[in-house]
DOSE-48330 format. One record per residue: residue number from 1; residue in three letters; x, y, z of N, C-alpha, C, CB in turn. Coordinates in Angstrom, 2 decimals, decimal comma. Glycine has a CB too. Layout:
# DOSE-48330
NUM_Ala_X_Y_Z_X_Y_Z_X_Y_Z_X_Y_Z
...
END
This chain:
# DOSE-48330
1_Unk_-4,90_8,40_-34,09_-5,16_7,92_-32,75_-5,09_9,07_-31,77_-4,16_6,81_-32,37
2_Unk_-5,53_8,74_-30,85_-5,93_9,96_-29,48_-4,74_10,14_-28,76_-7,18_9,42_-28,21
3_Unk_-4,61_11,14_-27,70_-3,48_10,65_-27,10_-4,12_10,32_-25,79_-2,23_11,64_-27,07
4_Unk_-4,84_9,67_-25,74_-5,70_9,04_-24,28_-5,18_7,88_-24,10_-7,38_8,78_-24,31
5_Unk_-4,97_7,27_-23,16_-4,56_6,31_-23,05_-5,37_4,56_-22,10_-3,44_6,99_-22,63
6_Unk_-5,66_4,07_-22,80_-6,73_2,92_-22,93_-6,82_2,14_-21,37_-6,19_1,71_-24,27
7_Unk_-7,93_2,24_-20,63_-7,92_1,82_-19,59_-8,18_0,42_-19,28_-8,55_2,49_-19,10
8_Unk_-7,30_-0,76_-18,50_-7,47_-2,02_-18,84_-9,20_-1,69_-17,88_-6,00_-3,35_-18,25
9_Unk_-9,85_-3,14_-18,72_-10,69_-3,83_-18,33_-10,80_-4,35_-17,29_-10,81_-4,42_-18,89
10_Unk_-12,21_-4,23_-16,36_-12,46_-4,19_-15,41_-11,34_-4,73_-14,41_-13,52_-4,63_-15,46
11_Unk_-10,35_-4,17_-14,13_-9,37_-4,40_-12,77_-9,82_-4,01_-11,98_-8,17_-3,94_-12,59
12_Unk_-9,21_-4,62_-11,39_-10,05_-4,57_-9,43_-8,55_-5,11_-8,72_-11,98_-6,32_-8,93
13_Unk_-8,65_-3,88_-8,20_-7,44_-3,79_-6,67_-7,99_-4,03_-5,38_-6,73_-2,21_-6,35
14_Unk_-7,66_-2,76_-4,55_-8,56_-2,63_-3,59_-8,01_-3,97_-2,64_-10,18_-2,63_-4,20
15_Unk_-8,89_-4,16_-2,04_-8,75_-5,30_-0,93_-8,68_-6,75_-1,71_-10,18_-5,27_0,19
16_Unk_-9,01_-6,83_-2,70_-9,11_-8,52_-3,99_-8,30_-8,32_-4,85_-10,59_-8,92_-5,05
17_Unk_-7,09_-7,09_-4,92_-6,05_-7,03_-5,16_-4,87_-8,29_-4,76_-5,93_-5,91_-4,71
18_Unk_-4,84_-8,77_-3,22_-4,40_-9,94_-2,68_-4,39_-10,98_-3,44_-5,00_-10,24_-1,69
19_Unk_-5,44_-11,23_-4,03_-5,70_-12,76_-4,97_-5,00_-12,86_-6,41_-7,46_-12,96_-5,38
20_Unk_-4,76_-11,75_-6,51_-3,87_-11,50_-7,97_-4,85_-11,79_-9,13_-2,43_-12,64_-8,17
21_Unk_-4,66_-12,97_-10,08_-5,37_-12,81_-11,23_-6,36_-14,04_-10,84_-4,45_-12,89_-12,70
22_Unk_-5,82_-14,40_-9,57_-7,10_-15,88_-9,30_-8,29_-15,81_-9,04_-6,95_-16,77_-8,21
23_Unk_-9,36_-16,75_-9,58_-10,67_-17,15_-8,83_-11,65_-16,13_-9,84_-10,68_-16,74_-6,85
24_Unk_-11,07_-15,11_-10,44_-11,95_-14,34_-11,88_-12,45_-12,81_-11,61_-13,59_-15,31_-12,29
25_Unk_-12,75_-12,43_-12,25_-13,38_-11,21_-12,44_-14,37_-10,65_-10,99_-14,29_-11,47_-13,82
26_Unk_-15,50_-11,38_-11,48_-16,33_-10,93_-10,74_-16,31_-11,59_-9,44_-17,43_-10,95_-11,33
27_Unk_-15,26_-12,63_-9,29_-15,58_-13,23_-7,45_-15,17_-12,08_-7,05_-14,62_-14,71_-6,55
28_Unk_-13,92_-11,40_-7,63_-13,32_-10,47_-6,49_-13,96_-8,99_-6,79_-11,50_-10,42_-6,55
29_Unk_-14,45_-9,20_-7,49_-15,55_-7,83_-7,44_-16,51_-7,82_-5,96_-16,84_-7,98_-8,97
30_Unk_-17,00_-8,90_-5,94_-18,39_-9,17_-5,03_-16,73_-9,28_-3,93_-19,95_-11,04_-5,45
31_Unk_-15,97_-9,52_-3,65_-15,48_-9,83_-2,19_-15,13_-8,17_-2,01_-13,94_-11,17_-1,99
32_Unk_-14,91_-7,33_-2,99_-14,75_-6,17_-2,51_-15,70_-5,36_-2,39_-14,00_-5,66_-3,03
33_Unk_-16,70_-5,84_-2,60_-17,98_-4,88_-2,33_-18,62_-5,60_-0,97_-19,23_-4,88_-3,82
34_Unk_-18,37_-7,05_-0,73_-18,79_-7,34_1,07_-17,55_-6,83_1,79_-19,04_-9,27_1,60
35_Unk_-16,33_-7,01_1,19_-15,33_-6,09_2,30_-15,76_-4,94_2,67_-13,99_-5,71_1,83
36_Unk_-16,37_-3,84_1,56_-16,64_-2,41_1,78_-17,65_-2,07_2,71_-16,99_-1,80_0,61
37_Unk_-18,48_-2,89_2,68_-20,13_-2,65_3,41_-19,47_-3,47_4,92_-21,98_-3,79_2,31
38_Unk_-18,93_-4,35_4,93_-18,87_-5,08_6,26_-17,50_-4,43_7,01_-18,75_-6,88_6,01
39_Unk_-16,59_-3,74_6,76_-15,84_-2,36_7,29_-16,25_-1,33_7,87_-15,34_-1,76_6,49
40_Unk_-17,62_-0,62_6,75_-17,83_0,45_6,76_-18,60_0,56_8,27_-18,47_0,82_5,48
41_Unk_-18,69_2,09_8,75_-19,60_2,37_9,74_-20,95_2,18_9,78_-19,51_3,39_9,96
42_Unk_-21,78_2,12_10,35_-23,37_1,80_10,30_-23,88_2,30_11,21_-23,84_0,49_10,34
43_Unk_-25,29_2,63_11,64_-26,14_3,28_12,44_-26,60_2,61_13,49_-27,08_3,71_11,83
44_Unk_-26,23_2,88_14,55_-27,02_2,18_15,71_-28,14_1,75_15,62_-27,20_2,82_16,68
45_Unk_-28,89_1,09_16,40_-30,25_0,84_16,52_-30,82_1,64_17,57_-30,51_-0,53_16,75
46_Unk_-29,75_1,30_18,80_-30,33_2,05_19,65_-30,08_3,71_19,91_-30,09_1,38_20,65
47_Unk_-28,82_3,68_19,73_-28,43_5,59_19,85_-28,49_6,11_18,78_-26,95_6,16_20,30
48_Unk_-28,91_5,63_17,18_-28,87_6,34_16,13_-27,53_7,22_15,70_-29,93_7,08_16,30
49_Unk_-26,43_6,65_16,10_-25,27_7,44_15,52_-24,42_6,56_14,69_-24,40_8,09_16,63
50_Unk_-23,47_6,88_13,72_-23,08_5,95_12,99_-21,54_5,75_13,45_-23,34_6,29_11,52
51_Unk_-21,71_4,54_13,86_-20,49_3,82_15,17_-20,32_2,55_14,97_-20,94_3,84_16,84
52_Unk_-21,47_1,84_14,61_-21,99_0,64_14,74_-20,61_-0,18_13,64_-23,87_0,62_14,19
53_Unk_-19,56_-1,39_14,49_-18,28_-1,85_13,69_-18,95_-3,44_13,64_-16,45_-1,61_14,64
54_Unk_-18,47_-3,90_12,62_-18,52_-5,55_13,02_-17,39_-6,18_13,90_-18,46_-6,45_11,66
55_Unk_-18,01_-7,29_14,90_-16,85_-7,41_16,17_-16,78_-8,83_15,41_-17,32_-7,28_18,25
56_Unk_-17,69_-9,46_14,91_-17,34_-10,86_14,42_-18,51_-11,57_13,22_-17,28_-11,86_15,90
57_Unk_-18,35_-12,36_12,95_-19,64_-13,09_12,22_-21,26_-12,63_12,72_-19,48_-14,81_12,56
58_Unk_-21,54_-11,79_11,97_-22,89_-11,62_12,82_-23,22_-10,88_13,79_-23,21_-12,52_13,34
59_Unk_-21,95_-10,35_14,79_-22,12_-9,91_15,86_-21,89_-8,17_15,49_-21,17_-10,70_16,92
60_Unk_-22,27_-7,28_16,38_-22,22_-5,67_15,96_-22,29_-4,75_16,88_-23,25_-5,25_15,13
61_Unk_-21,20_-4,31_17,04_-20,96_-3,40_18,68_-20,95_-2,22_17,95_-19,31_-3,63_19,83
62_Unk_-21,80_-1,25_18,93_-21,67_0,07_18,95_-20,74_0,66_19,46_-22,47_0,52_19,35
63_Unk_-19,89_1,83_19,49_-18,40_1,99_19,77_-18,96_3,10_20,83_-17,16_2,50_18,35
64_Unk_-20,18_3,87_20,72_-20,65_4,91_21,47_-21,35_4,69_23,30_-21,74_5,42_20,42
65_Unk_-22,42_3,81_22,79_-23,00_3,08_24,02_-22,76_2,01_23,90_-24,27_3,12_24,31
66_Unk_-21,97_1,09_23,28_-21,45_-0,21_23,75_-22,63_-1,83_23,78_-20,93_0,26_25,38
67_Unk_-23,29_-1,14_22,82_-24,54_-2,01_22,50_-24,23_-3,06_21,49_-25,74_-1,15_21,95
68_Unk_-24,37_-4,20_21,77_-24,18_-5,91_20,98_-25,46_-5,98_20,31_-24,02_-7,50_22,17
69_Unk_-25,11_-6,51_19,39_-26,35_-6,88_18,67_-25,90_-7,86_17,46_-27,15_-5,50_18,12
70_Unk_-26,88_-8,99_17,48_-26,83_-9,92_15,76_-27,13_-9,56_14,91_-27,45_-10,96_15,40
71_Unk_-26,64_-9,67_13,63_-27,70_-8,88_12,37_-26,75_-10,04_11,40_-27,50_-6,51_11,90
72_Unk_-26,78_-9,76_10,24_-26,16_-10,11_9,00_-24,83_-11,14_9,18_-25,75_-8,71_8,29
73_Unk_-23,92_-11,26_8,33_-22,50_-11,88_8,65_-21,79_-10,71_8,25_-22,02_-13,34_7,82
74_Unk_-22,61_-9,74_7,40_-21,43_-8,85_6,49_-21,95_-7,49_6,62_-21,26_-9,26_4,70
75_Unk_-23,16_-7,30_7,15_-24,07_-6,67_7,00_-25,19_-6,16_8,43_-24,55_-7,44_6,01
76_Unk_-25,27_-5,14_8,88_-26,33_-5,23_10,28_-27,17_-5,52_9,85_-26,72_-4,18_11,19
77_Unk_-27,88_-4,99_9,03_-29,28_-4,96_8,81_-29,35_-5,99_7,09_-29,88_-2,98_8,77
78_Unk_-30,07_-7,06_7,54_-30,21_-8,09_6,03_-31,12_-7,25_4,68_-31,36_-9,82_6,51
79_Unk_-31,48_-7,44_3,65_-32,66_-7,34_3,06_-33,68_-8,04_3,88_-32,58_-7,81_1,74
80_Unk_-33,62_-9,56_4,32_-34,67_-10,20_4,62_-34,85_-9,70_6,04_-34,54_-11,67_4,40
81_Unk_-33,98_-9,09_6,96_-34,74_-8,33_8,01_-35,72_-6,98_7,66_-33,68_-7,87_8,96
82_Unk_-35,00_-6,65_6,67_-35,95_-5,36_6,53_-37,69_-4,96_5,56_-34,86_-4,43_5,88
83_Unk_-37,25_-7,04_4,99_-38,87_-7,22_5,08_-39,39_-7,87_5,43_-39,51_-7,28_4,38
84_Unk_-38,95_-8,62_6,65_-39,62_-8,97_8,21_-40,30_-7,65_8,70_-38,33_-9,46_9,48
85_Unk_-39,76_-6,65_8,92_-39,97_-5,51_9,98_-40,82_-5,18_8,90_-38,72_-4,38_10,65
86_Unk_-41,08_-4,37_7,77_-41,83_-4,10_6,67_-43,67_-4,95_7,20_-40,80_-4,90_5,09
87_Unk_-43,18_-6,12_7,04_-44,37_-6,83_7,34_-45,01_-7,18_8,62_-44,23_-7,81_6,84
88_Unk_-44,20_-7,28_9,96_-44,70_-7,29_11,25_-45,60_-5,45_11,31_-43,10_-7,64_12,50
89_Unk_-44,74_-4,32_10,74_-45,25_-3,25_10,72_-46,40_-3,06_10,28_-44,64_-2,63_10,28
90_Unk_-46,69_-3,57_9,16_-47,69_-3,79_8,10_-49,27_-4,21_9,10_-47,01_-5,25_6,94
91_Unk_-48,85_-5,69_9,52_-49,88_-6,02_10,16_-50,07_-5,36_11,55_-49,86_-7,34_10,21
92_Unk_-49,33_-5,01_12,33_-49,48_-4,17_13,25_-50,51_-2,90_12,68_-48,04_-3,76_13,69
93_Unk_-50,75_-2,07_11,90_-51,16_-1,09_11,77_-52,80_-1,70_10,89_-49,95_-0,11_11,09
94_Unk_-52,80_-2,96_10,64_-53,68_-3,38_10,21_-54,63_-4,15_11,50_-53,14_-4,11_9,10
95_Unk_-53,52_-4,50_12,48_-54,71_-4,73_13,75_-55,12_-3,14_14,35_-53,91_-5,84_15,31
96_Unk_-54,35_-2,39_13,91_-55,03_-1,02_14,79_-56,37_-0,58_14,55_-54,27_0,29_14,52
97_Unk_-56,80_-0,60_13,00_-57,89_-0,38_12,31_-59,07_-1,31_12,60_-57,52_-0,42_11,02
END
């Protein structure tokens, strides 16, 4: 035998550490990966600097210029906003032609 020593299976601390061994594996996987992204800093819309905190459900203040904005619950920017904008863009450049 090695002298390595065997790393348990997928544990998860971190912030879903709290729940102890309840609710399973992967819920508290996924709650620590929306904790991480909905903490983390993000990019303005309007000043382009990365400031942007969540103030509540949905809501998203910039800490720099003090700019509110809705986006996501966990998240500023959704997938499904970013292929809204994808596609308003799309046809925009298709009425230009």
């Amino acid at each position: 035998m090695s002298g390595e020593k065997q790393r348990a299976k997928g544990r998860v601390s971190m912030s879903a550490g709290r729940f102890g061994p309840r609710y399973g594996r992967f819920v508290r996987k996924r709650v620590v990966e929306i904790e991480r992204v909905s903490r983390a800093f993000h990019t303005c819309p309007r000043c382009d600097t990365k400031s942007v905190k969540r103030a509540g459900t949905g809501i998203w203040r910039c800490r720099k210029c003090e700019f509110t904005f809705a986006g996501g619950a966990y998240q500023p920017q959704t997938p499904q906003l970013k292929v809204a904008l994808r596609t308003i863009e799309r046809s925009v450049q298709q009425s230009r032609e």
